[in-house]
Structures are given as C-alpha cells and as structure tokens.
N, C-alpha and C positions, 0 to 999 in steps of 0.2 A: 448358451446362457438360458436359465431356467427363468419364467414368467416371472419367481419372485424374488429372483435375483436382480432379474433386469428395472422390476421398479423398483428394490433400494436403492440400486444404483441410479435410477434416476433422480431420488431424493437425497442424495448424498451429499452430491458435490454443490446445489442451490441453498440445501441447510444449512453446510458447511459453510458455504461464502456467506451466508448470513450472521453466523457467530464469527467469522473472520472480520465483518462490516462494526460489529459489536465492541470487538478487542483494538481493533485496529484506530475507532473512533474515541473509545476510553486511553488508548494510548497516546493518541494525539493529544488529549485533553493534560493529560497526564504531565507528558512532554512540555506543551505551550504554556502550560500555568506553572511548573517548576521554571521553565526560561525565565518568565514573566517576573515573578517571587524574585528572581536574583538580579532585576535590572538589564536582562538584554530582551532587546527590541524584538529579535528577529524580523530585520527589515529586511523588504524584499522591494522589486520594484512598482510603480505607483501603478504599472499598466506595462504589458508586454511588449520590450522593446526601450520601455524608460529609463534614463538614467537617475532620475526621480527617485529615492528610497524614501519607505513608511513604513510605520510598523504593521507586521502581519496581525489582520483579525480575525480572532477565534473562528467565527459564521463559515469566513473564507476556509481554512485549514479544515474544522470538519467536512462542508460541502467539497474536497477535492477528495478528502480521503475515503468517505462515502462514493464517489465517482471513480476513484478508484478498484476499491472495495467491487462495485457493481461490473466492471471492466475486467477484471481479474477472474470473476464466477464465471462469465461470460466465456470466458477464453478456457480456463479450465475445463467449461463444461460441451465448448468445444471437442478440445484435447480427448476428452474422455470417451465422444460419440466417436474422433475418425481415426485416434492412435493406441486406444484401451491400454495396452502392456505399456508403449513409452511416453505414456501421456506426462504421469509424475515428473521423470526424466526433463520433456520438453517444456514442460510448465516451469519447472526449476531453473532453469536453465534462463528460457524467456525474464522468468520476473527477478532474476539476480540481475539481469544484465538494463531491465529499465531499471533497477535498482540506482546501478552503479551510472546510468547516463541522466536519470535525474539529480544526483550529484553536480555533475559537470558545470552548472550554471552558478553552482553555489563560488568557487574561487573565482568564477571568470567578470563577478557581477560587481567587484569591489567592494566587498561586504568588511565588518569588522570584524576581527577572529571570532567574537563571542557568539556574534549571528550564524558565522558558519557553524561553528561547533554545534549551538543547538538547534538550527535548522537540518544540519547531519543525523542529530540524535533524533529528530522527528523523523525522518526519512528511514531509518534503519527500522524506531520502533514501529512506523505505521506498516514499513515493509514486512518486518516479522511475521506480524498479527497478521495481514493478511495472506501470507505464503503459508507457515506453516500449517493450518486447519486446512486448506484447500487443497495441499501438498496430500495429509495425513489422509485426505477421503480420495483421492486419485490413487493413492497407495492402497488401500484396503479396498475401495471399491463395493 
C-alpha cells in the first residue's frame, strides 16, 4: 500500500461513518415523526427491565442512533486496519446480525402491532443509513 493510498483509506471509513451518522439520524427523524403524524406511540419501556410502557422521545431515538452511528465507524474502522480484503464481508455480516437481535425485544415486550411495525421501520431505516455508506468505503477502500 502506497503512502497515498494508505491516508485515503484512513479518511474513508471515519468520513464515511460520518455521513452514515447524517443519514441514519435524518432517517430516524424521518421514521418517528411519520409514526407520530399517524397516531402510534412507539412505546417502549419506561426504563430497562420495565414493564412500564411510554412513549419513545425523539432526544432519546436520535442519541441512540448517533451512539450507534459512532460504534459502527468504530468497528468498521477496526475491520479495515486488521482484516483489509474481508472486512466489508465481516462488517456485513456483524451489523445484519445486531440488526436482526435488536429486533428481538420488539415482540417479546408486549408492545401493540402499530409500535412494533414502526419501531421495526426505525430499526431497518436507522440500520440501512448506517451500513450501507460504511459498507460502500470498506469496499472501495
């Protein structure tokens, strides 16, 4: 790897999770205020562990997807310093799979269908936004 190959590729995958942090926080927004507009709550519980439900607020939803968002660059940019060629591969792989286990809490919580459904749709679009950009510079590099 050439000197100025090695710093795009250092700036790649940190840029990238930046504009993935961008998309992923407009999608949320996106998501919670269409749920909102149509009358469901998206309740969730009042505190971890509760059987408590209230409705999800915004503050909350952005600050996780941001935490997200920053956990994901982190890990990709991992990936890319100690697996280069199967990084994309293992990043994929990885964030389908928290994908699909953050799911999990949604049926088990006794939520209303209308919460699952657009708590599901937040979770796919916040997941999207930030895989695909972070995915896209793992691949290109």
């Amino acid at each position: 790897m050439t000197a100025a190959s090695s710093s795009s590729t250092v700036t790649s995958v940190p840029r990238s999770g930046m504009v993935a942090a961008a998309f992923a926080v407009s999608a949320a927004l996106v998501a919670y205020l269409g749920a909102r507009s149509v009358g469901v709550a998206m309740a969730i519980p009042s505190r971890p562990g509760s059987t408590v439900l209230e409705p999800l607020q915004l503050p909350l939803a952005i600050g996780f997807t941001v935490a997200v968002a920053v956990a994901a660059t982190i890990l990709a940019w991992i990936l890319e310093r100690f697996l280069s060629q199967a990084a994309a591969t293992v990043f994929t792989v990885t964030a389908l799979t928290v994908l699909g286990l953050s799911m999990m809490p949604l049926v088990t919580l006794g939520l209303a269908g209308s919460d699952i459904v657009a708590l599901a749709v937040l979770h796919v679009a916040v997941g999207g936004a930030i895989l695909l950009p972070l995915r896209r510079a793992l691949v290109t590099g």
